[in-house]
C-alpha positions in Angstrom: 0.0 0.0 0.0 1.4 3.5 -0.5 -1.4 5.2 1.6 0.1 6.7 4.6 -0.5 3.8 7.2 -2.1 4.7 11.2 -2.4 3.0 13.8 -4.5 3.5 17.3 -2.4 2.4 20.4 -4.5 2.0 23.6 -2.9 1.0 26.3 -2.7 2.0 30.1 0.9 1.3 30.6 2.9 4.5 29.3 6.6 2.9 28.4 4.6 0.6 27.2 2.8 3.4 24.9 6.4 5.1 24.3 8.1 2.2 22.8 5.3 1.3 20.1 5.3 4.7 19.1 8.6 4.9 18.4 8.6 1.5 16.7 5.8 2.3 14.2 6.6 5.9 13.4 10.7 4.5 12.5 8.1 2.3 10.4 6.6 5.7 8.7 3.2 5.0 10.7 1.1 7.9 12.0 0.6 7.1 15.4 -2.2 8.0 17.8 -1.9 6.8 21.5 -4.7 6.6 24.3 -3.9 5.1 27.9 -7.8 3.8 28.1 -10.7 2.5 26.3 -12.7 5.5 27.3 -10.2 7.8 26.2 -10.3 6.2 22.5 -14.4 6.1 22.5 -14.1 9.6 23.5 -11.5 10.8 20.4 -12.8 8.2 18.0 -10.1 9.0 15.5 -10.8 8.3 12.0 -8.0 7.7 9.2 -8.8 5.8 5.8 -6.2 3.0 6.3 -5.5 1.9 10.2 -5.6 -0.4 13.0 -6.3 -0.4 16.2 -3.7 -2.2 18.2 -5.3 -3.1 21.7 -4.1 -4.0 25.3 -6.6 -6.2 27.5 -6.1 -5.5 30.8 -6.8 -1.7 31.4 -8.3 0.2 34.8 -11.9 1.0 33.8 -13.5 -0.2 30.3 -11.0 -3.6 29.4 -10.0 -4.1 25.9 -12.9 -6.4 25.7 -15.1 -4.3 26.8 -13.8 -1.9 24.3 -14.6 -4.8 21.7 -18.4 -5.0 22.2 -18.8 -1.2 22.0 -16.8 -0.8 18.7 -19.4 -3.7 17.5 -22.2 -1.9 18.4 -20.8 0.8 16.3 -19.8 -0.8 13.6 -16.2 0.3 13.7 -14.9 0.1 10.7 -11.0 -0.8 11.2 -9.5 -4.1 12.4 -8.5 -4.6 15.8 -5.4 -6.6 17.1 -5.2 -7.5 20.4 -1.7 -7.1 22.1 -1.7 -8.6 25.5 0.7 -11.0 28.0 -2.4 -12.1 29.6 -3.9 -14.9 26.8 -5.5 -17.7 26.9 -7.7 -20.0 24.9 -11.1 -18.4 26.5 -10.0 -14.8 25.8 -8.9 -15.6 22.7 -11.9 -16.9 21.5 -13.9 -14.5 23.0 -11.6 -11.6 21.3 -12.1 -13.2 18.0 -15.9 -13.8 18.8 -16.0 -9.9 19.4 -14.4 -9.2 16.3 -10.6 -8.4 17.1 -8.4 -9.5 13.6 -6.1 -11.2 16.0 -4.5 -11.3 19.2 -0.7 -11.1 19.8 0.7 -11.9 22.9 3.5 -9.5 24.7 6.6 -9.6 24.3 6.7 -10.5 20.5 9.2 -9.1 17.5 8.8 -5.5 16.4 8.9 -7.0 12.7 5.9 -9.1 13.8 4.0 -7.0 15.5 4.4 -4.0 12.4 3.8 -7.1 9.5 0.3 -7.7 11.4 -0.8 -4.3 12.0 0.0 -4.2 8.0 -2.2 -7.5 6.9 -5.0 -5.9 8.9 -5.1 -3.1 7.3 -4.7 -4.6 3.6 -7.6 -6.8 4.5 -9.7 -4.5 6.2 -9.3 -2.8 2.7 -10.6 -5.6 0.8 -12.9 -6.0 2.8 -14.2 -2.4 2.8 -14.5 -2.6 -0.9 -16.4 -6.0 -1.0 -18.6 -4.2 1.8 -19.3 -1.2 -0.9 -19.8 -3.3 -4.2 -22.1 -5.6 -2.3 -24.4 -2.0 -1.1 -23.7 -0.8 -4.4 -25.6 -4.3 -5.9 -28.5 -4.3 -3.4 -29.2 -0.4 -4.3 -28.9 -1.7 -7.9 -31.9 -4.5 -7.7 -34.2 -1.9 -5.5 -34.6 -0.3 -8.6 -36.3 -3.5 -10.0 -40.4 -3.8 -9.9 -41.8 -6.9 -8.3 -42.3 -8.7 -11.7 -38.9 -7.7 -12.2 -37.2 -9.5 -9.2 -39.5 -12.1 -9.6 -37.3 -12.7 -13.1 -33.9 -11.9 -11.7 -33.0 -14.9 -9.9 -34.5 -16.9 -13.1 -32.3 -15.4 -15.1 -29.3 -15.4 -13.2 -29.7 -19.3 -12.9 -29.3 -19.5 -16.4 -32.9 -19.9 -17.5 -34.3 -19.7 -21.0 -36.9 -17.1 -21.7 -39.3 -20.2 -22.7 -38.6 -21.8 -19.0 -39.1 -18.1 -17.2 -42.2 -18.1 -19.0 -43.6 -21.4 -18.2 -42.8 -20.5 -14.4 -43.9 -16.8 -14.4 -47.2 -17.4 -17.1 -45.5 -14.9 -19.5 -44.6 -15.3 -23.1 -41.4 -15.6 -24.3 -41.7 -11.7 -25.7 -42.5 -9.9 -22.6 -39.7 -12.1 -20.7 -37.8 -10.8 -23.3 -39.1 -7.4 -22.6 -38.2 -7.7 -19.0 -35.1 -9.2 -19.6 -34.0 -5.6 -21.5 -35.7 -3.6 -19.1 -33.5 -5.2 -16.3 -30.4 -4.9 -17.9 -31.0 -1.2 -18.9 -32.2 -0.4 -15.0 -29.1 -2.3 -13.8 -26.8 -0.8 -16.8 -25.5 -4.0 -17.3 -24.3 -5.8 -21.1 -25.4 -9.6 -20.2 -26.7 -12.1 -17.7 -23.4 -13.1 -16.8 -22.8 -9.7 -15.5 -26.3 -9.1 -14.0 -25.8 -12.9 -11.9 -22.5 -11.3 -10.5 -24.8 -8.5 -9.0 -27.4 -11.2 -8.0 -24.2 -12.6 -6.5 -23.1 -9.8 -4.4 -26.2 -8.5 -2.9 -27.0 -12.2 -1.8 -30.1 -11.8 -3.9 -31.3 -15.2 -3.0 -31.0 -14.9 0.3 
């Protein structure tokens, strides 16, 4: 990536706060730093491509704690867990919450920057998935009820005969529909109208 790269460090302990900022601005990271949860909810810092590197065990709101409120506000950035205090329940529970991953203390500075860096190029991918998959369920409101009736027929493949069996229409006004979709959807082919179908989960 050749965004600039941030990363959120919240932790209670302050050398422990001075030594990962040093480490990931020598690694050409912004860095912001919060000694507790509540101080982080409170800032809510926003930058397009970061992470949130979290401790566990912090006076006041834990990291876990931390966990469920960022879920009930759909935070949008992954969250790695850096702790000495792991084990398989908290682990699971972390992951459960929706933390990327939890490293345990001490670990390697290489390390520790390499998986602040996969969570933010996934996070990224998964962003844009997120957006093309709105974008697509947008697209099909656009559709009339006869129209999504026809959709999923024709993203399956169907013949305008076989649509017209299921639906009672003739051949002609499936065909009809069929160019009425496409042009709504500003799509070329079925092929690209079942990759929409795809995305938006259509089916579901």
């Amino acid at each position: 990536m050749n965004e600039e790269l941030a990363v959120y460090l919240v932790d209670d302990d302050d050398a422990v706060r001075a030594t990962l900022t040093n480490v990931f601005k020598s690694a050409g990271f912004e860095v912001l730093s919060y000694p507790s949860s509540q101080d982080f909810l409170n800032a809510m810092p926003y930058r397009e491509h970061a992470a949130l590197l979290l401790d566990l065990r912090m006076p006041g709101m834990s990291g876990l704690e931390l966990l469920k409120q960022l879920q009930k506000i759909d935070f949008l950035h992954p969250v790695i867990i850096y702790t000495g205090y792991a084990d398989v329940a908290v682990t699971v529970e972390a992951l459960t919450k929706g933390a990327f991953t939890l490293i345990e203390k001490p670990t390697s500075n290489e390390l520790l920057i390499q998986k602040v860096k996969e969570a933010i190029d996934m996070s990224g991918i998964a962003r844009i998935q997120r957006g093309k998959r709105r974008a697509a369920v947008e697209a099909l409101e656009l559709l009339t009820p006869r129209e999504r009736q026809m959709v999923e027929l024709l993203a399956e493949g169907e013949s305008a005969k076989v649509i017209g069996e299921k639906l009672h229409l003739s051949p002609r006004t499936v065909e009809t529909h069929r160019m009425n979709i496409l042009r709504k959807l500003q799509v070329k082919s079925v092929a690209q109208l079942a990759q929409i179908v795809l995305l938006a989960d259509f089916s579901d």
